[in-house]
N, C-alpha and C positions, 0 to 999 in steps of 0.2 A: 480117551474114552475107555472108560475099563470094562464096562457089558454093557450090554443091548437086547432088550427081551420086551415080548410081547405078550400080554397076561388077560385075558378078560376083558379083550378088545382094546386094551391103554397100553401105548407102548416108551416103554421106559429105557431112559439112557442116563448112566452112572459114571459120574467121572470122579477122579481120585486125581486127587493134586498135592503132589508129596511135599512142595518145601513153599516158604511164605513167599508173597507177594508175585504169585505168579496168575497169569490171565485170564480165563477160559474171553477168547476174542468175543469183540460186538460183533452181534449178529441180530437177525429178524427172522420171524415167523410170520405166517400168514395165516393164523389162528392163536385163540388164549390156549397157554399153559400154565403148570405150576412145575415149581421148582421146589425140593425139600432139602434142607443140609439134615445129614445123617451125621456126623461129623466135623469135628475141626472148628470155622467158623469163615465167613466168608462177604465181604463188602461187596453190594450190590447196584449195580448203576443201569440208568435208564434212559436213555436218550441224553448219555454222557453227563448226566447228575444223579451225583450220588443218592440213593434211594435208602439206604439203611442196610442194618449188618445182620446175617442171619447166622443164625448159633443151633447148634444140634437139636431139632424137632420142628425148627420155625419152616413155615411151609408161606412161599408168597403166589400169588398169580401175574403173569406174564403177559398184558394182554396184545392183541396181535397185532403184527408190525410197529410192535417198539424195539428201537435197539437195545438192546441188552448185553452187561456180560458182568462179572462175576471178579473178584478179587480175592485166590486166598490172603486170610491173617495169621492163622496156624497151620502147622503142620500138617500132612493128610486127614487133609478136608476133602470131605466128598459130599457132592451133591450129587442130586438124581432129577432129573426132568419127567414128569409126568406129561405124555400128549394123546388125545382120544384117537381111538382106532381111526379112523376117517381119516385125519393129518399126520399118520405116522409113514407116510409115503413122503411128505414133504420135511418131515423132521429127521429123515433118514438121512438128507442129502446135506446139510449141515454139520 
């Protein structure tokens, strides 16, 4: 996790993943988020099927208690998780 900030009640965590094919692990939430790639480019999977590739601007929703996690394809890729103020107590712990 490379920062962690809370802006306008949405609290945002940023991850930068420098070399390919590396994992941000499955996880679950207990609310919808979104996920945006800022960078790089990154395979997406969802209750361990592949869900499609996100490429610099593409933004998906996450809805809540699916497993999820993230797969770089290029180079520092970074993604950022958008979660509403309310669930960033619980997207902290993650």
């Amino acid at each position: 996790v490379e920062s962690i900030d809370e802006v306008a009640g949405i609290y945002f965590r940023s991850i930068l993943i420098r070399d390919v094919h590396v994992k941000v692990p499955q996880h679950v939430h207990p609310h919808d988020h979104a996920t945006i790639c800022t960078s790089g480019s990154a395979a997406m999977f969802v209750d361990g099927i592949r869900a499609g590739t996100l490429y610099p601007g593409d933004v998906v929703e996450v809805k809540a208690n699916k497993l999820h996690e993230f797969e770089s394809l290029k180079p520092n890729t970074r993604l950022t998780c958008a979660h509403h103020g309310e669930s960033a107590e619980a997207a902290r712990r993650v």
